[in-house]
C-alpha positions in Angstrom: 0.8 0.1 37.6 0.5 -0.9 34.1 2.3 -3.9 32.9 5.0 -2.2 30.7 4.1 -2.1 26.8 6.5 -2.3 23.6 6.3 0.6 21.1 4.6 -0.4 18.0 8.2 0.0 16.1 9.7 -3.1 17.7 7.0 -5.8 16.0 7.6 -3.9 12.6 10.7 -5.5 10.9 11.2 -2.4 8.4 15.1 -0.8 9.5 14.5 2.3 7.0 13.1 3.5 4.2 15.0 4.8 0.9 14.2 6.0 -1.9 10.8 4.3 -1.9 12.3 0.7 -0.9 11.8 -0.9 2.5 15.0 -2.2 4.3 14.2 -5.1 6.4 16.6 -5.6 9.9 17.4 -8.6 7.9 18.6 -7.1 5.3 15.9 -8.0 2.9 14.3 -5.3 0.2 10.6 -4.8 -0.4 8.9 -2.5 -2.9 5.1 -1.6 -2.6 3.0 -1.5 -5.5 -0.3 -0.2 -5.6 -2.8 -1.7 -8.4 -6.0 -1.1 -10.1 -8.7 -3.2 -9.6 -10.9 -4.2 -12.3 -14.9 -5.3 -11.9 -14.6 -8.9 -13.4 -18.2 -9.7 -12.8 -19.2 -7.1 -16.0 -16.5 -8.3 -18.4 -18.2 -10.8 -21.3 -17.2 -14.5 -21.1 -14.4 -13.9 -23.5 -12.6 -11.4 -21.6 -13.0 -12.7 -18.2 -10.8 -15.7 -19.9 -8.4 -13.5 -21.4 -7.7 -11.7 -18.4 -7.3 -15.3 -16.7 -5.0 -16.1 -19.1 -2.8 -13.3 -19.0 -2.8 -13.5 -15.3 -2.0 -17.3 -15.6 1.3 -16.2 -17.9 1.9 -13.0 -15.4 2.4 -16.1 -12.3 4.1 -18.7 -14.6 6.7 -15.5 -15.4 7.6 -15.1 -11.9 10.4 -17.2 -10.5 10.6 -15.3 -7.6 7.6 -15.0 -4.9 5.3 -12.0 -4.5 2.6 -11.3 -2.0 -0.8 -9.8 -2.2 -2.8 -7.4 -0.1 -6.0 -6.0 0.0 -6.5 -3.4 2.4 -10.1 -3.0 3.6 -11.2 -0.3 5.4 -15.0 1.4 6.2 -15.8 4.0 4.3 -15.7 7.1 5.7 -18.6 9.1 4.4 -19.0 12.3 6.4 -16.8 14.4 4.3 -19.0 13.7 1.2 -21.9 14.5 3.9 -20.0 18.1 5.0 -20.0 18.7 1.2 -23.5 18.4 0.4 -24.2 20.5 3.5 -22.4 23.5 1.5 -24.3 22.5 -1.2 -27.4 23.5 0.4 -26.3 26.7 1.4 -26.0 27.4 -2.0 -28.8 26.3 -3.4 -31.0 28.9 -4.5 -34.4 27.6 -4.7 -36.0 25.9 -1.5 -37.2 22.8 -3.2 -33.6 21.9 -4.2 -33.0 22.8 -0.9 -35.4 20.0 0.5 -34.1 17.5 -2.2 -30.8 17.8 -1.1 -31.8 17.7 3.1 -33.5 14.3 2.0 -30.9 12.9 -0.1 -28.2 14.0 3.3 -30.4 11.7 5.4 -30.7 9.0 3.0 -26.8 8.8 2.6 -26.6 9.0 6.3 -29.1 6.8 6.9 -27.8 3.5 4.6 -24.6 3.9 5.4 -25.1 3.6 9.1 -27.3 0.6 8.3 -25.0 -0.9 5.6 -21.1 -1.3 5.7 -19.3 0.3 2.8 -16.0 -0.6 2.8 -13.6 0.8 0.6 -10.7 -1.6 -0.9 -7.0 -1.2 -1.8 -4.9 -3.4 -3.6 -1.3 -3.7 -3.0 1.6 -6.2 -4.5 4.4 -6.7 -2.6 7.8 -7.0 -4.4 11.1 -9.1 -2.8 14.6 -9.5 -2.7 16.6 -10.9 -0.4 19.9 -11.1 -0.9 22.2 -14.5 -0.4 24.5 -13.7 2.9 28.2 -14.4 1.7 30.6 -15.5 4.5 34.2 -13.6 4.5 36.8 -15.9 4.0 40.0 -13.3 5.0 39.6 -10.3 7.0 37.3 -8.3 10.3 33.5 -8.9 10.1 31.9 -6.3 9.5 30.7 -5.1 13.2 34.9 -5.1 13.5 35.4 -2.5 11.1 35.8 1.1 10.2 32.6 2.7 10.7 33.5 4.2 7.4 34.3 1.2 5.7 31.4 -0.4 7.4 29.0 2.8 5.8 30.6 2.2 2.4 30.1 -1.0 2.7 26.7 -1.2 3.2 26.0 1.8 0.4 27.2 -0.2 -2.3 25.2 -3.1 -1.4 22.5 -1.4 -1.0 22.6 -0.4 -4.3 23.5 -3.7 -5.9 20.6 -5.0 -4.2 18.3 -2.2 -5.6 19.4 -3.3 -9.0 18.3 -6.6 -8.6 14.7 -5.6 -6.9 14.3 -3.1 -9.5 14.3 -6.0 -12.1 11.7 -7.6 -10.2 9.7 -4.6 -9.9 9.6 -4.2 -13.9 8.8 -7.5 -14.6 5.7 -7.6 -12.3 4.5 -4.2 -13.8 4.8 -5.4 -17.3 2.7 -9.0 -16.4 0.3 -6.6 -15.0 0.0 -4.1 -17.7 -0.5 -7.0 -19.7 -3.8 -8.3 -17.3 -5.1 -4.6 -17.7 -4.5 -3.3 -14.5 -2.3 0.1 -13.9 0.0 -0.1 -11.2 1.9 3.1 -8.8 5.0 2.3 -7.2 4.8 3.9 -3.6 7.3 6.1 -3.0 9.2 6.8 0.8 6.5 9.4 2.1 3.7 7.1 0.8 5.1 4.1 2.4 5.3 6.1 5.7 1.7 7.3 5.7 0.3 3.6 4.8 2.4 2.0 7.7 1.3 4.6 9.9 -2.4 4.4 9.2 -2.4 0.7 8.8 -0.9 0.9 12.5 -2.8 3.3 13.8 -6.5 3.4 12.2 -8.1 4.9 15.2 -6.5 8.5 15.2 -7.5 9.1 11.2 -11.0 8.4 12.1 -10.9 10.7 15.5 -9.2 13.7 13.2 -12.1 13.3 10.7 -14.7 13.4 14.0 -13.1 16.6 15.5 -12.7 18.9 12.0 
């Protein structure tokens, strides 16, 4: 028999998700931003060192630690492919027809001989809030389930206040670099974890439509 295998929820140390903010089984917060990227190579000498400045003052800002991802992932070309292949239905006249056949194959073609990989950027946001010790009174495991519920509602939101701070002052130092950001919201978050944990089954469902 199989040795027996851990579902992938126990090596993820997310508790919940709400309203957009990941709850760590710490106790810790995290917010996901997603960014614009910007092709630095074209900018002109001056701007390429205006952009490193700003992004100098947007780290020298931060007294707090952030983390970077890029997500890379293959390209998936064959719905552009499907979409052409309406296309030349539609056509009309048989030469556009042929031009279109050949420009199918070409697409097809390079990018089975070349790897396009698409690229997203992400910024991760913390907080993680200083455990206090109770000096009078049950621990929290010891009391009221209601009281315990209350308890932790209000600090969730008193946490929230303080990543939400966080979460301002890295949009602002971005803005200022030239970059856009979108904060990810609960269903977002879900469908990122879940495709960043499970990569094959997108790429099956795109083989069998």
């Amino acid at each position: 028999m199989p040795p027996h295998t851990k579902p992938t929820q126990e090596f993820v140390p997310i508790s919940e998700i709400r309203d957009g903010i990941l709850v760590l089984r710490d106790g810790g917060l995290r917010a996901v931003l997603m960014v614009s990227s910007v092709n630095f190579a074209l900018k002109s000498e001056d701007n390429q060192e205006a952009i490193l400045l700003q992004f100098q003052n947007f780290l020298n800002t931060l007294d707090f630690s952030t983390q970077i991802v890029i997500h890379s992932r293959r390209f998936d070309v064959r719905p552009y492919i499907a979409l052409l292949e309406t296309r030349v239905k539609a056509q009309q006249t048989e030469l556009l027809k042929i031009q279109t056949r050949e420009y199918i194959e070409f697409v097809r073609s390079f990018t089975e001989s070349t790897a396009i990989m698409s690229k997203t950027f992400f910024i991760v946001v913390p907080y993680s809030p200083t455990p206090v010790k109770l000096k009078g009174g049950l621990p929290i495991g010891f009391r009221h389930k209601n009281q315990t519920a209350t308890a932790a509602t209000s600090d969730f939101n008193e946490n929230r206040t303080q990543i939400e701070q966080r979460i301002s002052i890295v949009e602002q130092g971005l803005t200022r670099c030239g970059l856009r950001t979108a904060r990810l919201g609960t269903d977002e978050e879900i469908e990122l974890f879940y495709k960043l944990f499970n990569p094959g089954e997108e790429q099956h469902a795109a083989v069998t439509q």
